[in-house]
Every structure is written in structure tokens, then in C-alpha cells.
N, C-alpha and C positions, 0 to 999 in steps of 0.2 A: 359628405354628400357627393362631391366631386370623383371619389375613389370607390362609389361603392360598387362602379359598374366593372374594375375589375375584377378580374379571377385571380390575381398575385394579393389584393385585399384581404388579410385574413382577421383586420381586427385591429382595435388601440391598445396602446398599453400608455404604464402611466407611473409614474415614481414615488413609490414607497423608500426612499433609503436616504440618506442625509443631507446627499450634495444637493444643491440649489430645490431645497421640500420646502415649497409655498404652502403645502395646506389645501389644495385648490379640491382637492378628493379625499380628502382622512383628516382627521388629526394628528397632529402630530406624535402624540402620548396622552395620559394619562392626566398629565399635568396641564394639558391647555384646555380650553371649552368650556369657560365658564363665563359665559358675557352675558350681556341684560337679554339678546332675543333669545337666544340657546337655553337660557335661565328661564323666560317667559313660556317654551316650547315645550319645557320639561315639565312648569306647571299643568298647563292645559291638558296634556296627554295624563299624569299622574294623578293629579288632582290633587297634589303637593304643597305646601307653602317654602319655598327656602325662604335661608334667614340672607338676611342685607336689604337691606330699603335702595333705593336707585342714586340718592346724593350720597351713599354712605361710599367710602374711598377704598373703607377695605369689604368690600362686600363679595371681590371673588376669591378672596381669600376661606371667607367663611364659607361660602358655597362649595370653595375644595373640599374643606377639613368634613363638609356636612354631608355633601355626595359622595365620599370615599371613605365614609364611618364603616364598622364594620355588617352596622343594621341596614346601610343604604348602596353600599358599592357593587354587590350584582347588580339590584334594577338599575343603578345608571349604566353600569357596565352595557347592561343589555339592552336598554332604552337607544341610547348611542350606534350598538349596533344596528337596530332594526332600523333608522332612520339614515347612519349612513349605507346598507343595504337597499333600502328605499332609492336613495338619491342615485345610487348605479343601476338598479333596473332599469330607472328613465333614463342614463345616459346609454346603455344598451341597447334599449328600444330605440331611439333618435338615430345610432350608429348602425342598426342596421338594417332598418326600414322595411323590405320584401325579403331580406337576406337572412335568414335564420343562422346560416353557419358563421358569421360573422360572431366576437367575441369582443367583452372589454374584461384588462387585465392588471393589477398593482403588481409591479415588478421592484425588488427589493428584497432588504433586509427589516425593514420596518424600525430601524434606528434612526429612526425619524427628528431625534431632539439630541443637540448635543448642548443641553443647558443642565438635565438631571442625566445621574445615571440611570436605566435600564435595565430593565430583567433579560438573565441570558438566552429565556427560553423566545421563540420567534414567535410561540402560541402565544404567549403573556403579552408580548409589546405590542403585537398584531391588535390585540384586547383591546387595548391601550388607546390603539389609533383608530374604534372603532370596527375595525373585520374580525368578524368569528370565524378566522381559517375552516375549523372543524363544519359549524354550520353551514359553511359553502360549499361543499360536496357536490352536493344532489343539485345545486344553485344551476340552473341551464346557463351559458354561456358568461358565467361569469370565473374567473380568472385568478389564483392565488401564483406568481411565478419566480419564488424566491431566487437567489441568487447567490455565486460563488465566484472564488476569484483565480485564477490562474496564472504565473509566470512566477509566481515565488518560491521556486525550485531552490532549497538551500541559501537562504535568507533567513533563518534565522526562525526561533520559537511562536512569535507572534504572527511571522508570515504562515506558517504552517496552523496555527491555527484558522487561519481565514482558509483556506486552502479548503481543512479539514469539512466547513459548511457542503462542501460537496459528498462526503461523506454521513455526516450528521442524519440520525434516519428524521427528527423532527425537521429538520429542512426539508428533506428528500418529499417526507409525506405532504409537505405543505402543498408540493408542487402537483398534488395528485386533484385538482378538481374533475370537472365534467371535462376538461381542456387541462390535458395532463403536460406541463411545461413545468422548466429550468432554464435560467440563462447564467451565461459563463459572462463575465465580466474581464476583462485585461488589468495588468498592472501599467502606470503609467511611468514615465521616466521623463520626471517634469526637471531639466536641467536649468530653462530657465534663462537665463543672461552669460553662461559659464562658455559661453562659444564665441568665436571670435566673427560674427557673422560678417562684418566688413573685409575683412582678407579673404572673404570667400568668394564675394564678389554681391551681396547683398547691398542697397542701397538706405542706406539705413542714414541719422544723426548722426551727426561727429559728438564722439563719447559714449553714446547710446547702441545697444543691442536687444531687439526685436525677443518677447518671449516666445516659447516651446515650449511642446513637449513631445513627445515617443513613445511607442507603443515596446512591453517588453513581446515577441512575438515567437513562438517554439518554431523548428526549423525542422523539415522534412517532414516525417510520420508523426514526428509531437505534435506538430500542429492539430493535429486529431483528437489528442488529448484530453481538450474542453469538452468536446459533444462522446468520444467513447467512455470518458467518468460517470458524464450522467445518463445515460445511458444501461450500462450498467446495474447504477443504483437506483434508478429511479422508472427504468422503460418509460420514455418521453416521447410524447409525441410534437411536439413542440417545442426545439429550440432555437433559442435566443441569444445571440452576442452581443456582448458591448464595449462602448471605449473603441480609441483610436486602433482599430482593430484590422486585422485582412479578413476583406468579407470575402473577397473570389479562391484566397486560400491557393494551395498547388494542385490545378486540375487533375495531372498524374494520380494522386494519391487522394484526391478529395474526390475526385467523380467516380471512382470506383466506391467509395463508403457510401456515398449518397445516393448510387442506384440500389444496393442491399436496404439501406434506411428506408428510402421512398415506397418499395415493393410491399411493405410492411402494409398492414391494413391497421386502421388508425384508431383502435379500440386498447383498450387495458387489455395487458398482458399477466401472466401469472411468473413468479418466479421459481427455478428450479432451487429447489433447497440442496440440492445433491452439488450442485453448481454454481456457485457464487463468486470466487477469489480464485484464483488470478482471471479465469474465465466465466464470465456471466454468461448464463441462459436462460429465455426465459421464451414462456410456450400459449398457446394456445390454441383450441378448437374453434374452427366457425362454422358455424350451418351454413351460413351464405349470405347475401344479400346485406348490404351492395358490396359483400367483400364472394371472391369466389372459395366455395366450400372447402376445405381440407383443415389440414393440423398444421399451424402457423410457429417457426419457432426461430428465434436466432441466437447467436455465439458473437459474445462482443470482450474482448483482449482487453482488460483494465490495465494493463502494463506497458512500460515503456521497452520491453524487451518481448523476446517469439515467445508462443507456449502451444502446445502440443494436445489436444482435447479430443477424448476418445466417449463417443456416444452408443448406448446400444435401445432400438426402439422396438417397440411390440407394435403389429399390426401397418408395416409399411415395407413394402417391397426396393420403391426405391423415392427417392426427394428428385424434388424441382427445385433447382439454384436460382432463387428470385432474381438477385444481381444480374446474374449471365443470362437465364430463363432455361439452361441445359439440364437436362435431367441425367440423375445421379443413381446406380444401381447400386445398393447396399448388397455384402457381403455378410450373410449372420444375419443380419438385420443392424451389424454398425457402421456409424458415418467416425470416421480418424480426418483430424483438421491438425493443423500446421499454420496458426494465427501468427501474423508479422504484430508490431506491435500497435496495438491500438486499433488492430483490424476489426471488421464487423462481417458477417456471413450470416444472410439469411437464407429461411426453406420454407418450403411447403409438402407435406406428404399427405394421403389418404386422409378423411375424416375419422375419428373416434380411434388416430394413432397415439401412440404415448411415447416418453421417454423411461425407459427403466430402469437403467445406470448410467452416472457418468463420470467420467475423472478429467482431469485436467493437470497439470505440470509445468511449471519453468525448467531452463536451463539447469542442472546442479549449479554452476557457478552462480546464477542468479541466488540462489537458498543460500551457498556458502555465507552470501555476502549479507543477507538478511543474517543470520547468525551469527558471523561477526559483530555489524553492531550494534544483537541485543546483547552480545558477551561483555561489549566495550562501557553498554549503559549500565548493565548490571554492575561493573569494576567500577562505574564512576559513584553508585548507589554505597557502595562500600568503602569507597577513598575518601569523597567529601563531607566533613565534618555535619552534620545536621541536615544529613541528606534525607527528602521524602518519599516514602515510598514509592 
């Protein structure tokens, strides 16, 4: 109520993912929600009898094993949904009172429970905690905003698969509701007591040292990294960081990304298929209103190294550089870019313009070195004893 008379207000969000998940907005899984009023809510609406009497001790036991048979586990599945659906419409409605553009959002992984194990899929545990990812589409102003993690650059198999959620198209798509977001999450560097805080000049107990921790934090153009990945995979309109993080980043190199980013008009984009790896583009038409008319498209460097991206379009004379706002005469009808790395470059050309080819290229030494080592994986495939495919 306080914030809503901002214009920087754009909305709640709210914890889907493991660390300190009360419950206060989902279940946590699959495996919780079965108590005497939840039990009593499911009757009235189904017209159900479950089994356990109210003194009996194992009675939510038997309600698991009975809501999760295989004759009764969609309707609960689905019962659950609709009513935790229910309960976010009205915290929506509360949150944004005259403000329609206002949003509420579950931000995670939805590994909500660390007491069972979990399905890998992020549609299944979402299931779980009650949200129909898939059903929330069309859902006006409500919010799916999965989450990835960043600074585990050669750390090892297990980091790279957290990593890879940015990746992952069932992530990617989760993030696509009416309010199309991803947030980049930091690794932390929780040292802990391992510092000699008193020799530094900290006032601390004798024998005692104050806990921490540290953000891992990429340095120069990396730092772009988090928001150029998703970006890429996912055309967001809406990201989000987290963790002991740099929010102001290095204005050099961030306020040039952010003026291409921002120009962008805030609607779903289409992807170039021709265009994808190392250089993402992605396009579209607008008639107008409240965006101004033309053919919207941008070029976003998925790499931590230059690449070199040669566009040929039909039906455009020349682009407007949304970043700069200078306008850009094409030669042939193509735009040739020279992306640093992790750059972003948006345009705007002519209405009912197209793109008709595209290429894109790293450095040779950038390919060499991808080739090496899929040469070194493949030798390790055939050295180690009972090695998997």
C-alpha cells in the first residue's frame, strides 16, 4: 500500500526455492497438505469422504497414500491447484489496487522440500507445490520466475549443472507467463570464521570471529553474463538478481546494455531460428500502440568472447540504433555487427520488415578450443574403464 504510488513499484515476488520456504504461499511438495482443515476443504468442494477419523494419529498418513492413489491424484493435484491459484488472485488484487500493471510472482526452483527427494522436472514439483506453471499463461499478472545460478565457471560437474537451468528449455519456458521473467541468482562464498577478523581491526570477542559471507561476482564484461544468457534463451522482459550481489554493476559497460535493453518494447519476441548460438536474435513486428510502429529486433552475444554477425533483411532501407537512437543506412539491405562479449544491440526498421538470412561466427581460436575438448572427452570415453556414453 505504501509503494504503490511508485512508478519504480513493479510488483512482489516471493520464494519458491529451499532456503528459509515457510509455506506462507505454496506447498512445499507433494508430500505436505494433508491436515484436518485442508482435509475438511477437500471434502466440501468434492463431496469426498477421506479415510482417518480426527483422534486417529495416523490419519495423514492415510490421506497421503489415498489422495495420491492412482484413481485420486489428478483431482487432488488439481483441486490444490485451483485453490492455491484462488488465494493469489486475491493477493494480486490487494497488491495492486487501481494499478493494473502491478504483478505478484513465485521466484525459484520449487525445491521447496528437502525431506523427500523430488522430480527433476520443474513442471512436476511446481505440481507438487500446488502451481500449474503451464495453466498460468494466459493468468493476467501473475508470475512463474524460475531461476539460475551464476559464478560456477569451472567448479566442477554438479556446478555446471545448476548453471545449465539457464539453459534448460523447461526452465526457460517456465519463465514465459503474461510477465515474461528469469532471475540470475549469485553463488555465495560463505567462509565463515576462516578470517582473522581481529588483526584487521574488527572489534569482535577474544577467541571469537564474526560470521560472513561473499558474493562470487564476474569482473568487467562477465558481469553481463547473468542477464545476456537469459536473454538470449528466453527474451525477458523482466530480470531479476539475487544474493549478495552488485546491483549498480560497472556503469561503463552496464549503461550501455541497459539503454539497448530498455528501448525494447515489452511484449513477446519471436526467435530467429537461423540465429541462435553464439549470437541470439530475436524479432518482431508491431503495428503500434503504446509501442511506436516498425519491425523490432535484437542481437544478444551469448559468449564470453567477440563474435561477428552478418544480417541480410527484406523490406528496410535503413535501422534506428535504439541504444544510440542514430539511424543506420544498410548496404544490400545488410546490417554486419562486431559483438564484444555479452553485448546486446537493438533496432527498429520499417513495419512488415523481415530478416532473411543470418550467420554468425567466433574467433577460429574460440572453435579450436571447443574442439579440443570435445577431442579430450571423447579420449576420456575410451580410456576409462566403464565409461557412459
Amino acid at each position: 500500500d505504501k509503494r504503490r504510488d511508485s512508478s519504480a513499484f513493479k510488483g512482489v515476488t516471493v520464494r519458491a526455492d529451499i532456503w528459509q520456504f515457510r509455506g506462507d504461499f505454496n506447498f512445499p511438495s507433494l508430500n505436505w497438505g494433508y491436515g484436518d482443515w485442508i482435509a475438511k476443504q477437500f471434502e466440501q468442494d468434492s463431496g469426498l469422504k477421506l479415510p482417518g477419523e480426527a483422534n486417529d494419529s495416523n490419519r495423514f498418513i492415510k490421506r497421503f497414500e489415498f489422495l495420491t492413489s492412482k484413481d485420486m491424484k489428478q483431482k487432488w493435484i488439481s483441486w490444490r491447484n485451483e485453490r492455491i491459484l484462488d488465494y493469489h488472485k486475491k493477493l494480486l488484487s490487494r497488491i495492486r489496487g487501481e494499478r493494473e500493471d502491478l504483478f505478484f510472482g513465485l521466484v525459484g526452483d520449487f525445491r521447496c522440500d528437502a525431506c523427500y527427494g523430488l522430480p527433476d522436472s520443474i513442471n512436476e514439483r511446481a505440481l507438487g507445490c500446488g502451481v500449474d506453471i503451464e495453466g498460468r499463461r494466459s493468468a493476467d499478472g501473475l508470475a512463474v520466475v524460475p531461476s539460475g545460478r551464476y559464478g560456477f565457471r569451472n567448479l566442477g560437474v554438479d556446478a555446471q549443472k545448476i548453471y545449465d537451468d539457464f539453459l534448460d528449455p523447461e526452465y526457460v519456458d517456465a519463465g514465459k507467463c503474461q510477465v515474461r521473467a528469469y532471475t540470475a541468482y549469485m553463488v555465495y562464498n560463505e567462509l565463515g570464521t576462516s578470517y582473522p577478523a581481529d588483526k584487521l581491526g574488527a572489534n569482535v570477542e577474544p577467541g571469537k570471529c564474526p560470521y560472513y559471507c561473499s558474493a562470487a561476482i564476474a569482473s568487467g564484461r562477465n558481469s553481463l553474463e547473468k542477464y545476456a544468457v537469459v536473454l538470449a534463451q528466453q527474451d525477458s522482459a523482466f530480470l531479476r538478481d539475487g544474493g549478495n550481489t552488485d546491483v549498480f554493476g560497472d556503469p561503463e559497460i552496464w549503461n550501455a546494455w541497459f539503454a539497448e535493453y530498455s528501448a525494447l518494447p515489452t511484449i513477446p519476441f519471436e526467435s530467429l531460428k537461423a540465429a541462435t548460438d553464439p549470437v541470439a536474435v530475436w524479432f518482431k513486428n508491431v503495428k503500434g500502440e503504446p509501442f511506436e510502429k516498425g519491425f523490432y529486433f535484437y542481437a544478444v552475444n551469448r559468449e564470453q568472447t567477440p563474435a561477428k554477425l552478418s544480417l541480410k533483411l527484406d523490406g528496410a532501407d535503413e535501422l534506428q540504433a535504439l541504444g544510440s537512437g542514430k539511424n543506420l543506412a544498410l548496404v544490400n539491405g545488410e546490417l554486419s555487427l562486431e559483438l564484444q562479449p555479452y553485448e546486446l544491440r537493438s533496432f527498429r526498421a520499417a513495419y512488415g520488415a523481415k530478416i532473411v538470412s543470418a550467420s554468425a561466427k567466433l574467433a577460429p581460436e574460440c572453435v579450436e578450443r571447443v574442439k579440443s575438448r570435445i577431442a579430450f572427452a571423447q579420449s576420456l570415453k575410451k580410456e576409462l574403464p566403464g565409461a557412459v556414453p
